[in-house]
C-alpha positions in Angstrom: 109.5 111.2 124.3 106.9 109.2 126.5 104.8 112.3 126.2 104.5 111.6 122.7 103.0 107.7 122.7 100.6 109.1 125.4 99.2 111.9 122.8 99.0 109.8 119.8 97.5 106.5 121.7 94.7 108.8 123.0 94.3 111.1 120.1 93.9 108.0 118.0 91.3 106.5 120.5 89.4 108.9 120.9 88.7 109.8 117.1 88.3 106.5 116.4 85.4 106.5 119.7 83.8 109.0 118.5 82.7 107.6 114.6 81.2 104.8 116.2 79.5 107.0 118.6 78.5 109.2 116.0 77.0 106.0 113.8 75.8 103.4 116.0 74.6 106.1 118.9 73.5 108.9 116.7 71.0 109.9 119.6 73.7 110.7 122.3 76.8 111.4 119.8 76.2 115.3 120.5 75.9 114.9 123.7 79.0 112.2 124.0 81.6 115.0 121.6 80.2 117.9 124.0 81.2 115.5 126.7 84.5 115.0 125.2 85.2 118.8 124.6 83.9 119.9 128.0 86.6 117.3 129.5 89.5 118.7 127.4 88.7 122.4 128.4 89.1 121.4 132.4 91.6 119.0 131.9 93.4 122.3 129.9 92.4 124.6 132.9 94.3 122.3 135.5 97.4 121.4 133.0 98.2 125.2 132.1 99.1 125.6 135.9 102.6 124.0 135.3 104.8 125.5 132.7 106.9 123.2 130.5 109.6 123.0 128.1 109.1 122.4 124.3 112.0 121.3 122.8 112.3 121.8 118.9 115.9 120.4 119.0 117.1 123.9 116.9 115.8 126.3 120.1 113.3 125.4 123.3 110.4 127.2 124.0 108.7 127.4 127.1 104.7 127.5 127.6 101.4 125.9 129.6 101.4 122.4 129.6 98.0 122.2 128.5 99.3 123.5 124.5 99.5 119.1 124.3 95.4 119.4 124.8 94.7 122.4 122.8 94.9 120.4 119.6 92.3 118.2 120.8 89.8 120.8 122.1 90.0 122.5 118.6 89.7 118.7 116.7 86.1 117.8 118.8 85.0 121.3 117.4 85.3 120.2 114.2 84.3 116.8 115.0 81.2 118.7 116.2 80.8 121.0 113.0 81.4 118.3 110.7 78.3 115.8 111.7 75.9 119.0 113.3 76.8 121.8 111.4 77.8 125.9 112.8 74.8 126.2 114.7 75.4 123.4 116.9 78.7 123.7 117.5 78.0 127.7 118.7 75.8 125.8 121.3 78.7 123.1 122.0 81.0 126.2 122.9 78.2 128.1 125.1 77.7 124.5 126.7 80.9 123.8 127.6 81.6 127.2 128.2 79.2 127.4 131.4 80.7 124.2 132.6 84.1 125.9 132.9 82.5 129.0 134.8 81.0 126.4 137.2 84.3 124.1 137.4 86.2 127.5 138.3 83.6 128.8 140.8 84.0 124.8 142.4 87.6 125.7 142.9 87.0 128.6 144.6 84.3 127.3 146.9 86.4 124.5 147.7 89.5 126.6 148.1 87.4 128.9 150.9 87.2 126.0 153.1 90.1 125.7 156.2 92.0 122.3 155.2 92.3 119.9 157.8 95.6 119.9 160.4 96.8 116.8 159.0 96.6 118.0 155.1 100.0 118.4 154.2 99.9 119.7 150.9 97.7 123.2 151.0 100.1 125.9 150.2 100.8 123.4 147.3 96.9 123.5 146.6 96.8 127.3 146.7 99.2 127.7 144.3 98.2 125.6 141.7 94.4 126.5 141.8 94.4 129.8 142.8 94.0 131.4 139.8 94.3 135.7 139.9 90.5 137.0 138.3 92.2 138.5 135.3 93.9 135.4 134.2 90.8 133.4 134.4 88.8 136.3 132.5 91.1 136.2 129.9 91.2 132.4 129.2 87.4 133.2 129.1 87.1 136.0 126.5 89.9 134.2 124.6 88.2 130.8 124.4 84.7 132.6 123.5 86.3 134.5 121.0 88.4 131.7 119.3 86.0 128.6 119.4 83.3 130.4 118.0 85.8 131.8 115.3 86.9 128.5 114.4 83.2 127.1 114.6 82.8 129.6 111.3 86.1 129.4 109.6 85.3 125.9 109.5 81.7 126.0 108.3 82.7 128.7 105.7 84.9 126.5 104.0 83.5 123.7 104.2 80.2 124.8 102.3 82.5 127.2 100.0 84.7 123.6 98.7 82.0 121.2 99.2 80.7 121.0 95.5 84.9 120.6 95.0 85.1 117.9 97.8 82.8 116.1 96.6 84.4 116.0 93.1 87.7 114.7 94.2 88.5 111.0 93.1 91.7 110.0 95.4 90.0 109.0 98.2 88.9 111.5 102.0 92.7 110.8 103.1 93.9 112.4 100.2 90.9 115.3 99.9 93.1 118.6 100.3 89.5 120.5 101.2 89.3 118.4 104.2 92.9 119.1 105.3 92.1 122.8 104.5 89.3 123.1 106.6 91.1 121.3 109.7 94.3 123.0 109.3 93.0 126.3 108.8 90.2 126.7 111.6 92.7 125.6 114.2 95.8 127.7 112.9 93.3 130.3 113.6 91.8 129.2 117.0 95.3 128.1 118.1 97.1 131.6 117.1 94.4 133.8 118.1 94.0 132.1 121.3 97.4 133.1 122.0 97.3 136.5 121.4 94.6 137.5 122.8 94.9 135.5 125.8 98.5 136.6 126.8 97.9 140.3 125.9 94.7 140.3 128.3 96.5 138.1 131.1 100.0 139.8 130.9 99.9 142.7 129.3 102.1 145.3 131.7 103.4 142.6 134.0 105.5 140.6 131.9 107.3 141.0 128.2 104.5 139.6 126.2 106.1 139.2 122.6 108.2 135.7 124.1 105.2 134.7 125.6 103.3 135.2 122.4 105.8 133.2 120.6 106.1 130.3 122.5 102.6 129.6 122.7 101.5 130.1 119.0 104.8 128.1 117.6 103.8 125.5 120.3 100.5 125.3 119.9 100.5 125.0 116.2 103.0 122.8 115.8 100.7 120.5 117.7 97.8 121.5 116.4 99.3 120.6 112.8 100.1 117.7 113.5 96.6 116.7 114.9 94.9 116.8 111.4 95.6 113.9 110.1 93.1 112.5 113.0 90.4 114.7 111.9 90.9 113.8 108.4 91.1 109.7 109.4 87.7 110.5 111.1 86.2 112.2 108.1 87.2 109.1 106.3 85.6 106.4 108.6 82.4 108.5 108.7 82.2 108.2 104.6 83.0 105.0 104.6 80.6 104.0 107.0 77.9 106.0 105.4 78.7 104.2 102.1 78.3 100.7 104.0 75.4 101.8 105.1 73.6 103.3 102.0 74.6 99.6 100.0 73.1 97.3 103.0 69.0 97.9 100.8 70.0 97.1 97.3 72.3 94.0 98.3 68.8 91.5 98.5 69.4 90.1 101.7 67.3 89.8 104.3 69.5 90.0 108.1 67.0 89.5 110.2 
């Protein structure tokens, strides 16, 4: 389960990256989480080439590869909404959305080219990259679809429990608003994605209901257990901003 250490070392380092980006850089911290996200999505792109095996240990499901960064491109969303707000995060999505036209249009312009003699490996290259125009169209409409969903379902709750969040007294780890908001928006990105994207890609050409399956119970799984991240970086942003608000009324001079 090496797969495993690898997700939760770089899930972990990333979230914890991007508080202190957020508070000691707060210039470049949009710019740095847009980074991140635009990242994720053509990491995601490559990965779903090569389909894997999830095994649940009571049945094994099969799917894209890329469902292991799926739960990270919907956490930097809500990293994103969290700190900037919906309107931001709408222009996170269109940003990194452009990025991923122009990272597939690279593929194809590079693809055009006649490989050298001595590459060994170009029917290999082909069929990995060569992606059919209505798969790629329907990642598309299924990505601008779901982020921007998710961008709202997060937003919506957020400002319909935040008079409630801010009441609770056990502590951000223990906030069930904060959970809500995580688990929720991504349960709906993540599921949503799914559907849409397998109906548009597949639809007539292959039985789409296992398809469906596999990637929503794989994706969600995942995506579940990402939250606690989100929630761990909610907490260091609070209790950064509380250091920060006591430095003034402690009477000493730092300089």
């Amino acid at each position: 389960m090496l797969v495993w250490v690898y997700w939760i070392i770089s899930l972990t380092l990333v979230t914890y990256l991007s508080v202190r980006i957020v508070r000691r850089y707060p210039k470049y911290a949009f710019a740095a989480l847009t980074g991140f996200y635009i990242i994720y999505l053509g990491a995601s792109q490559v990965l779903a080439a090569r389909i894997v095996s999830f095994d649940l240990y009571f049945t094994v499901l099969f799917a894209p590869a890329s469902v292991f960064i799926y739960p990270f491109i919907a956490q930097v969303i809500d990293m994103i909404n969290e700190v900037y707000g919906e309107t931001m995060t709408h222009a996170a999505i269109l940003i990194a959305f452009v990025t991923q036209v122009l990272l597939v249009i690279f593929i194809l312009m590079v693809s055009s080219l006649t490989p050298a003699p001595y590459f060994a490996y170009e029917t290999a290259w082909q069929a990995i990259f060569a992606q059919a125009i209505r798969i790629t169209a329907a990642s598309w409409v299924a990505f601008l679809i779901c982020a921007n969903l998710d961008a709202y379902v997060f937003a919506h709750l957020k400002q319909r429990f935040l008079a409630r969040e801010k009441a609770f007294s056990h502590g951000t780890m223990l906030n069930p608003y904060v959970w809500l908001r995580s688990a929720a928006s991504d349960a709906v990105n993540l599921t949503l994605d799914s559907v849409i994207f397998v109906t548009l890609a597949f639809a007539g050409v292959m039985p789409l209901l296992p398809l469906i399956i596999g990637q929503v119970v794989a994706k969600n799984i995942i995506g579940f257990l990402d939250n606690p991240w989100f929630v761990w970086y909610k907490a260091m942003l609070n209790r950064d901003a509380a250091r920060a608000s006591s430095k003034p009324s402690d009477g000493k001079n730092e300089c």
